[in-house]
N, C-alpha and C positions, 0 to 999 in steps of 0.2 A: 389602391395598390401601394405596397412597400416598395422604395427600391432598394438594390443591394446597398448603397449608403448608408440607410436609414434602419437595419437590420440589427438590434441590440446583438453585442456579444462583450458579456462583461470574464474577464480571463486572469483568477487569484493562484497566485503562484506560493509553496507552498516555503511558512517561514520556518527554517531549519533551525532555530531557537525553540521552536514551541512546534517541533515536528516526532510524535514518539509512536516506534513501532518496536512492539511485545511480543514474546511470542511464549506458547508453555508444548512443552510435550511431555506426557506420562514416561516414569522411567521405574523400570524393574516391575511394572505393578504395584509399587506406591504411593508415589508421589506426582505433580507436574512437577519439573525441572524449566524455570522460568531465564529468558533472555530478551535482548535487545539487538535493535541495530542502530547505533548511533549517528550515520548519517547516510539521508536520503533528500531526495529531491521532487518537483513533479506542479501539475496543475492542474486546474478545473477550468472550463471554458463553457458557460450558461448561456446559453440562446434563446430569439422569444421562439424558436422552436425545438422542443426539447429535444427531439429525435439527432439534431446537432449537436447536440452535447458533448463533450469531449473528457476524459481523464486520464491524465499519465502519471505513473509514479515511476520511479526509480529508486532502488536501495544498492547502498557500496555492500557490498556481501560479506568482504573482510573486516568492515565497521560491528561483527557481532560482535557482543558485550553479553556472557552472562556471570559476570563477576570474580570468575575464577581463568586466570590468565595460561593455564594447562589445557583444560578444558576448550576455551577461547583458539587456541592454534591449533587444536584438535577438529576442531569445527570449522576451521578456514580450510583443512585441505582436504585432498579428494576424497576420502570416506562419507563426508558431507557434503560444504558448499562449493570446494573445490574454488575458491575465489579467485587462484591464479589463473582460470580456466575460461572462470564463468565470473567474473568480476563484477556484474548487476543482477538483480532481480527484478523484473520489471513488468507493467501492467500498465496495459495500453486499451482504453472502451472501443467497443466496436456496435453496442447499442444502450439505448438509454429510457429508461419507462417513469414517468414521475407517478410515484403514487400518491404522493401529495405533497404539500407546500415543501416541507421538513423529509420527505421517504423518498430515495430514489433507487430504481434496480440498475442497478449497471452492469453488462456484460462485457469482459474482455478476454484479452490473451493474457495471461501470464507467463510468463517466461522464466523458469528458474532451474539450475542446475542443467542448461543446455535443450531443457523439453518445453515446448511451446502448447499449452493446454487452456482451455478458455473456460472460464468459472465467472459465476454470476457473484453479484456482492449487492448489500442492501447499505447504500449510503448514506447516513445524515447528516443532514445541515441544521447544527446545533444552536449557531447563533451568529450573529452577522452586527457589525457597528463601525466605527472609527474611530483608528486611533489618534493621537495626541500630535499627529503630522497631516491628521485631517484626510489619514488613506483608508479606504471601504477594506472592510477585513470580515473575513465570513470563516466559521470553523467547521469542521467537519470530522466522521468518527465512521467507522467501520467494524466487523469483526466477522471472521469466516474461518473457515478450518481448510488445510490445505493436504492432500495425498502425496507426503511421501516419497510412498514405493512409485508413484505416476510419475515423479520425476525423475526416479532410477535413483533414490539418496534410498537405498535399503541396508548400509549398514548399522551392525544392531541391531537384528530384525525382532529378534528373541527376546531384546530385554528393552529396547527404546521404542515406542508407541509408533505406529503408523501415519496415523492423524498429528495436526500440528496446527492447534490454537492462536492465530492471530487477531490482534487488536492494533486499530490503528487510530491515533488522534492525532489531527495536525489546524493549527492556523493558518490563515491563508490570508493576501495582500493581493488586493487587486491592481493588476500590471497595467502601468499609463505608456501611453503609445510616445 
């Protein structure tokens, strides 16, 4: 028998230097029309039982960046992300399937634009080592499409795409007690 001491749980918290979430949505029927969120936060907590598992992220909503600063405060307010409102975007696991060493499913809530909706994601763990301060650092990547109209953001219906393309790459620092 283990006891609760002895119970691995290694917990990388995510490094906001080398943290990048993309996003594209089709516009007019042309093109994707590509952006960013430039700061977000969050963690991963790996147990030797995976069903433990844990992942949070958190995105500042008003941190979008898609290069064009009109556009940019157009997308902060209520038509969109309404950031005064809804000021995070957030995703919290509520279960955890390892498909293998590198494949994990993970199911949670997301929460965005005020609607609490739970979507599955296929997360990988890219690569894992240490750095130059001798701290365990493990990467990880994501990408999944997100509905929209499900979170009640359906301005534009006509000419800005439904679906909304995200990617997620982040490094991550395992947190010493």
């Amino acid at each position: 028998l283990v006891s609760v001491n002895e119970v691995r749980a290694d917990t990388f918290t995510v490094d906001p230097s080398h943290a990048y979430v993309q996003f594209n949505v089709q516009h007019k029927g042309l093109a994707p029309n590509w952006g960013r969120f430039n700061r977000m936060s969050g963690s991963v907590t790996l147990k030797d039982d995976p069903k433990q598992n844990q992942l949070t992220v958190e995105i500042d909503a008003a941190s979008v960046d898609t290069g064009h600063p009109k556009r940019d405060a157009h997308l902060r307010n209520a038509d969109f992300f309404d950031a005064g409102q809804f000021p995070k975007i957030t995703f919290k696991s509520t279960s955890w399937k390892v498909i293998d060493p590198t494949t994990h499913e993970v199911t949670g809530d997301l929460r965005f634009h005020g609607v609490t909706r739970a979507m599955t994601i296929i997360l990988k763990k890219t690569g894992e080592g240490t750095d130059r301060k001798n701290r365990k650092k493990a990467g990880f990547t994501t990408q999944f499409e997100i509905d929209r109209f499900a979170h009640g953001v359906t301005y534009g219906a006509k000419g800005i795409g439904q679906m909304v393309k995200v990617i997620v790459s982040v490094e991550t620092t395992q947190k010493t007690n």
